[in-house]
N, C-alpha and C positions, 0 to 999 in steps of 0.2 A: 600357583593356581589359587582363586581364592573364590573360596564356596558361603554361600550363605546359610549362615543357621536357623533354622526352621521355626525352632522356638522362642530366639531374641530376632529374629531379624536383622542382623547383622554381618558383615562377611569378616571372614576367618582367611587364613592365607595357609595351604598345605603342600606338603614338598613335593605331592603328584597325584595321578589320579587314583592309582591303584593304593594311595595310604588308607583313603574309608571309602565308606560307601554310599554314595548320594544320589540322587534323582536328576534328572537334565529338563531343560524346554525347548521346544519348537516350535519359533511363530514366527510369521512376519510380522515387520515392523511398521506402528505408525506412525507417518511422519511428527514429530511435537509433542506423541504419547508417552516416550520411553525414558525410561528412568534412568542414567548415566553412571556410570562409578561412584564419581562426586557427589553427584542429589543422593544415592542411595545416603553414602555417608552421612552427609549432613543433615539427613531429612526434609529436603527442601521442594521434594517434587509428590507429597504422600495426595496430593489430587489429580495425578495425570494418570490415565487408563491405564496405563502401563505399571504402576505401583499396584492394581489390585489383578492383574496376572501373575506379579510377583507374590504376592498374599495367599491366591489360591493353588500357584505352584509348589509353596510352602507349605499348606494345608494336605493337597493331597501327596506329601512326600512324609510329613505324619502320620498319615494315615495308614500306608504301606511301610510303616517303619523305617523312613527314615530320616535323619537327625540331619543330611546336611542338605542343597540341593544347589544345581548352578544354570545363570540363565546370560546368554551373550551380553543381554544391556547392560547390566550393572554388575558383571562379576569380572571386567578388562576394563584397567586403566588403560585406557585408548591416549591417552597424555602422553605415557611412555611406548617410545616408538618399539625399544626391546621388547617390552611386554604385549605389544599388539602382534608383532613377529612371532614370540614364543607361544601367544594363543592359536593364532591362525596356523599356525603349523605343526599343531598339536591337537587341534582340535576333534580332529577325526577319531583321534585315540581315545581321545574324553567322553566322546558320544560313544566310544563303544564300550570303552570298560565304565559305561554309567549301570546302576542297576536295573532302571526302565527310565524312558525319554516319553515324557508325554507332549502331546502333539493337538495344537490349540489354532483351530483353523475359524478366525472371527467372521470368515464370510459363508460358512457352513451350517445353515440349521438342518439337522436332523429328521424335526419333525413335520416339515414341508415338503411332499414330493417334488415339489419343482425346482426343489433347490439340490441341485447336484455334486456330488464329491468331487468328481472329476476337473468340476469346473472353479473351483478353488485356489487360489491365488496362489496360497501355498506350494501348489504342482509346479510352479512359472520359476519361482526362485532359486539359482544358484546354488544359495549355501544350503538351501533344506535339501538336495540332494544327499549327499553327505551323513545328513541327521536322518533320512529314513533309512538308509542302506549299514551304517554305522551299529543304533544298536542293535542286540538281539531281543528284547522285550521295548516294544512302541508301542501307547494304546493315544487311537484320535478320539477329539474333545470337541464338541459343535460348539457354537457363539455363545450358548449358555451354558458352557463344559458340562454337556451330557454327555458323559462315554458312548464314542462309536462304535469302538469294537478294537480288538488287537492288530499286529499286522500279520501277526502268522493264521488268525483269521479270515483275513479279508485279503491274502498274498496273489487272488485270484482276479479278484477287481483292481489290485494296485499294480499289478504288474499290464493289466492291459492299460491303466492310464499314464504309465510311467516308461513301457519299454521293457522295464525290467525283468529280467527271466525270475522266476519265484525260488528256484532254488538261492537266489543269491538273498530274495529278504526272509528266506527260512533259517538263514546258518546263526545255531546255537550260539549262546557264548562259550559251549565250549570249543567250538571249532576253532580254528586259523582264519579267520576271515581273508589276511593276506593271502593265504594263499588259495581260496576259493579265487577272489578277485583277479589271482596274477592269473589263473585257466581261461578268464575269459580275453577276447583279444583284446588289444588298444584300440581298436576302432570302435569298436560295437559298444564299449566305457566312454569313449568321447560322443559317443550318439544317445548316451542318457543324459545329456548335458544339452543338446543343440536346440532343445526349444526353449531353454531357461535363459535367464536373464538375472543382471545384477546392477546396483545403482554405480557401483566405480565399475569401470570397464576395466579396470585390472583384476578386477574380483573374480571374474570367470577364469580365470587362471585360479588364482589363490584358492577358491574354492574346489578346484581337481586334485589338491596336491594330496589327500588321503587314499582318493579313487586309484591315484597312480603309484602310492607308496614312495615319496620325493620331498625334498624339503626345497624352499627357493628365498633366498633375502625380500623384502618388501621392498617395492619401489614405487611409489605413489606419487602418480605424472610419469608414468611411461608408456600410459596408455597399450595399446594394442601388443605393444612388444613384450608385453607381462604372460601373453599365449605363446610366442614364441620361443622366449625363454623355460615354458613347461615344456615342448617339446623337446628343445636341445636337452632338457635334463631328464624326459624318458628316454631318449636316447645312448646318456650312457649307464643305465638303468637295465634297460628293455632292447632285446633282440630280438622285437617286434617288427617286422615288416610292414604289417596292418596297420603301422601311426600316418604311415602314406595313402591309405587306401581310404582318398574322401572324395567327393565330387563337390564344385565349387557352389552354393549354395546362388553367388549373386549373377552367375552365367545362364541364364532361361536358353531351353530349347530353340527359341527363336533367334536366340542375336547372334556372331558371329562365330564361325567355328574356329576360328584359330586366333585364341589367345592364350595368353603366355603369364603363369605364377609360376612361384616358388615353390619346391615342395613339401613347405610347411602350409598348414590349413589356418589362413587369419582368424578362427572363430569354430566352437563346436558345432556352430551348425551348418557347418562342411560336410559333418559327420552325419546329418540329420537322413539318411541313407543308407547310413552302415552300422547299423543294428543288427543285424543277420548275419554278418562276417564273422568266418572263424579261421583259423590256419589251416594249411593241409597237413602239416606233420609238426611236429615237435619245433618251436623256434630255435632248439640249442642246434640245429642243422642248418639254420641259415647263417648265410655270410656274415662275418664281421663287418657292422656299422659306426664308423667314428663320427666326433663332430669335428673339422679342423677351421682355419681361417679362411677356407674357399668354399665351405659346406661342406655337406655331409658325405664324407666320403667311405665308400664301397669299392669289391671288387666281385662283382657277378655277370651271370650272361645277359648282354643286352641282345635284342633280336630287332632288327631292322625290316623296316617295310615300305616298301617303294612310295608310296600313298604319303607326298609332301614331304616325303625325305625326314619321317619321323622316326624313332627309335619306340623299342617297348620295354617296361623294368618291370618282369613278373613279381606280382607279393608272398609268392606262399602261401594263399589264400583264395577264397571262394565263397559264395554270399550265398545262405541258406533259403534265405527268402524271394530270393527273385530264381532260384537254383542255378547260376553263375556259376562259375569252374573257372580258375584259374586264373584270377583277376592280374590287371596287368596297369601300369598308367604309361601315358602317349610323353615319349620327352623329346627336346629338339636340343639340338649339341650346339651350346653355344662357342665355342670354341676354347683350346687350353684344357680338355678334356672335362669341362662343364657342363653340366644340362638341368633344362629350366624343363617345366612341366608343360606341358601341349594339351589343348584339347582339354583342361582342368573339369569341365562339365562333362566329361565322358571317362566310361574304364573303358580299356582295352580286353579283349579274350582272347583267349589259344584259340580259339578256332577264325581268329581274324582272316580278314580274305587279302590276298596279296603275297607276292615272291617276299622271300624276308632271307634274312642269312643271319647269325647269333657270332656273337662276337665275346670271349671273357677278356675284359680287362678292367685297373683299375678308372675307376671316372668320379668326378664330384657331380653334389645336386645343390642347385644352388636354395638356399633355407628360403627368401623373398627373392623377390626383383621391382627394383624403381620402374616408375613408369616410363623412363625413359628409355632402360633397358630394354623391358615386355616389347617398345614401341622397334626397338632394332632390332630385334630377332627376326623381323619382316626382312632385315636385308643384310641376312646373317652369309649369305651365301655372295656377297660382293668381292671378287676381287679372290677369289677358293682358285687353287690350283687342283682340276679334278684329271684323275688317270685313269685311264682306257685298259678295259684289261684284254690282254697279248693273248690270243688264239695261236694253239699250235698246229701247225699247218707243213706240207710237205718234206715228213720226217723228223722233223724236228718238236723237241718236247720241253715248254717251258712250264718253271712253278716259277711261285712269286716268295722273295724275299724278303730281307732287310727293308725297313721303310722308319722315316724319320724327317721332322720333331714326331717324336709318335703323341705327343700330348693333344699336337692341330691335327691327327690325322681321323679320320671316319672312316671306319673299313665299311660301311654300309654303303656309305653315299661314294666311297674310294674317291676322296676330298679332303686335302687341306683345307681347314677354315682358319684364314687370316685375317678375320673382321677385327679392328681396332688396332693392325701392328703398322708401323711403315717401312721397316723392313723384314724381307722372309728370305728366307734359302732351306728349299727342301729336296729330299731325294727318294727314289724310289729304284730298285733292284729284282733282276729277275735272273734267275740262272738257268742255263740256256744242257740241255743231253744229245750228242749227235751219235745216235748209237750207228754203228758200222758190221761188217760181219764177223770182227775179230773184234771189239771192246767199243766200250760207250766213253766216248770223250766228252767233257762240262768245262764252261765255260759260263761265265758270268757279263752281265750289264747292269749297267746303275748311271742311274740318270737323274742328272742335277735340275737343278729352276730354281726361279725365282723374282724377287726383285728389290729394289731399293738400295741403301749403303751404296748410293750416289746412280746406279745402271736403271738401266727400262727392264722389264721384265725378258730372260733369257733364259736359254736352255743350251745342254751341254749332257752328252753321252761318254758313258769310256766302259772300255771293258775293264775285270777284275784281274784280268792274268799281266796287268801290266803296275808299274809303282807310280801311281802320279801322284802328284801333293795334293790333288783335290781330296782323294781318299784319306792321306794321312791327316788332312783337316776335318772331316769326319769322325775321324777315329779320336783325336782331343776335344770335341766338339766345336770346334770355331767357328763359325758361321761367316762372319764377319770375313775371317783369312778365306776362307770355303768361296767366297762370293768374288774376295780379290786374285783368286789364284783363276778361277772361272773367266775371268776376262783377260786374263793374259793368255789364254788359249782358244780368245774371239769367240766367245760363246754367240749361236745366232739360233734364230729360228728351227730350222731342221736340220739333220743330224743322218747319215745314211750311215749306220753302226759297223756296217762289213759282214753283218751276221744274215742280211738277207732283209734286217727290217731296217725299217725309215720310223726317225722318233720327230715329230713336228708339236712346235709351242703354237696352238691359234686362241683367237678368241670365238665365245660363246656366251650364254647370259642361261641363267638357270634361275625361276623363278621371276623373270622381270631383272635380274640383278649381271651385271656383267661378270662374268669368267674367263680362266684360262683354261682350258685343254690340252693335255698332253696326250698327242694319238699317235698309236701304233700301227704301220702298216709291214705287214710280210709279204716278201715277196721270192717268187722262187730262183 
């Protein structure tokens, strides 16, 4: 870390922040003003505006005794890519174990009513997020560094122009900042950020990585992907729910209702919304969240709702400000036991209107989706093998079974989605009670389909009290055998079981999109 000395003007290099004790600054930057690692050294920039913010940073860190003081421009060789890595990702620690951060706001005079704090460029920026929330003593400085006032002063006016709840820019330096900051959610921290702005677009990332307590490599030119790799890494951080709970900022109430993201948030001001969000209970009770190569993988209740055949993923949370309860986001199954985000411009609530049924299993979210992807969730539903569920009817008492690939199946929609395979072979089982006046006899059914691995789509029934090779193909998973062994037993359309039902393969179309149907008829 290398700090400059107050008295020579010169920078010193110290093994960290906490060896002395020095003053920080806060300002934005002007373009062609600022004095650079280098110029500092060499003294080659002592007339650019930005050399006499470093003079009077200096000054007033003499003043309040102190001997060293450190200011973004000219205390990071930005040359050295390690060195710009180890400042940026340290940074946050630097502003807080600084002794005071003064705060140098050049479009701010003081002494004109017309000129407004609020509206000070300073609020816009990124990286001063950080630098207000970071120390525990900040005093602001108008264009002719008049002192404005402290922050623990003024935590009343800053937190309304910032979002900011005031306890959080009240905490002492003796407190744990981290862990003030981990109490509040992931979301409502991503919503102090959504109206700011940064000149790299990766900066909005790089600039959260204190907020979230995370470290991340630099990768400059990776653009947008620099936000989504902060979230992959609150993720294995944070057993936050709330990092999902955003609404899509570039989706207006007017345009269309069903579009399809990822459920990662491209930008904080997805979040610009969820400032009010808190959890319902402790996050150590929510489900285990990993990142894998397919997304973000869970296993919680999903609950299902007729209304387009979309799914709901409650957060553990509920938004104070709009008084919300039980917030929930809208997802559509993309097949392989995947799901993309639905309806990204809306939350879902528990008191949604609609039949729904809850489902626990494990399922992935997918982090983005291409466009080309979002564009075929329209015709996600082409080519699904959906099953009819078996009413029990004169005496007879069926439940439902066994069911497999379970990764395509949809117990909501009770649909195979085979969007994107060219071959499938799936099954579905019911086990069948014939109670009498002396004992209840059971038997079983299980019923094949499918199609491709060279056949047109076909169907095929067998009971369970019998040994056929379709089942032993099942049971090693084989598909492929499962599909060959199916045709040597003429698999056709309809199926009259013996048990009183008739199983028929027809088509249908669901959504615009064609289907198959498996229907059950009982008969006495």
């Amino acid at each position: 870390m290398w700090l400059i000395n107050c008295q020579e003007l010169t920078l010193v290099e110290v093994g960290g922040a906490l060896d002395v004790q020095y003053a920080i600054l806060s300002h934005t930057w002007e373009a062609g003003e600022e004095v650079q690692f280098d110029e500092f050294q060499s003294r080659t920039a002592t007339t650019k505006r930005g050399w006499d913010k470093i003079r009077t940073l200096c000054r007033l860190a003499i003043d309040e005794g102190y001997q060293y003081a450190w200011c973004d421009t000219c205390c990071i060789n930005k040359t050295s890519s390690a060195e710009l890595s180890e400042a940026i990702n340290s940074m946050f620690s630097w502003y807080a174990t600084a002794g005071i951060c003064y705060v140098y706001l050049d479009d701010y005079d003081s002494v004109f009513a017309t000129s407004k704090l609020g509206a000070s460029r300073w609020f816009t920026r990124g990286w001063t997020l950080q630098e207000l929330i970071a120390p525990a003593r900040l005093r602001f400085y108008d264009v002719a560094w008049r002192a404005v006032g402290l922050k623990t002063a003024m935590s009343k006016g800053l937190s309304k122009i910032t979002g900011i709840a005031e306890d959080i820019l009240l905490v002492a330096k003796d407190r744990d900042l981290d862990d003030v900051l981990s109490q509040v959610s992931v979301a409502a921290r991503m919503s102090w950020a959504a109206r700011r702005e940064t000149t790299r677009v990766e900066d909005i990332a790089y600039c959260l990585l204190g907020i979230f307590g995370v470290n991340l490599p630099l990768l400059y030119g990776e653009g947008e992907r620099a936000f989504i790799r902060l979230q992959e890494e609150i993720v294995k951080t944070n057993n936050d729910l709330s990092l999902f709970a955003w609404r899509s900022a570039e989706d207006s109430s007017s345009g269309p209702l069903e579009s399809y993201r990822g459920v990662f948030a491209d930008h904080p001001r997805d979040f610009q919304y969820s400032g009010g969000i808190i959890t319902t209970s402790s996050t150590m009770y929510n489900s285990e969240f990993t990142m894998s190569n397919k997304g973000v993988k869970l296993e919680m209740n999903l609950s299902y709702f007729d209304e387009k055949g979309l799914h709901v993923l409650f957060l553990n949370c509920h938004d104070t400000a709009k008084h919300q309860k039980s917030l929930g986001i809208f997802l559509i199954h993309q097949g392989a036991s995947i799901f993309a985000r639905a309806r990204p411009q809306l939350f879902a609530l528990r008191y949604i209107h609609g039949s729904h049924m809850i489902e626990r299993k494990p399922f992935f979210l997918s982090k983005t989706l291409s466009p080309s992807i979002a564009r075929s969730l329209n015709k996600v539903h082409r080519r699904a093998f959906i099953v009819s569920k078996l009413r029990g009817k004169y005496g007879r008492d069926w439940s439902e079974g066994d069911v497999g690939p379970k990764a395509l199946w949809d117990g909501g929609q009770r649909m195979f989605i085979t969007a994107g395979l060219e071959d499938f072979v799936g099954y579905y089982q019911y086990q069948i009670f014939f109670p009498n006046e002396f004992q209840t006899n059971t038997s079983g059914l299980k019923v094949f389909f499918g199609y491709g691995y060279g056949f047109e789509p076909w169907l095929r029934a067998v009971t369970l009290d019998k040994n056929y090779p379709l089942l032993h193909a099942v049971e090693i998973g084989d598909m492929r055998l499962l599909a060959q062994e199916a045709q040597k037993i003429k698999p056709r359309r309809k199926f009259d079981t013996g048990y009183g039902i008739t199983v028929e393969l027809v088509h249908g179309t669901r959504d615009g999109e064609p289907v198959f149907l498996i229907n059950f008829e009982e008969k006495k």
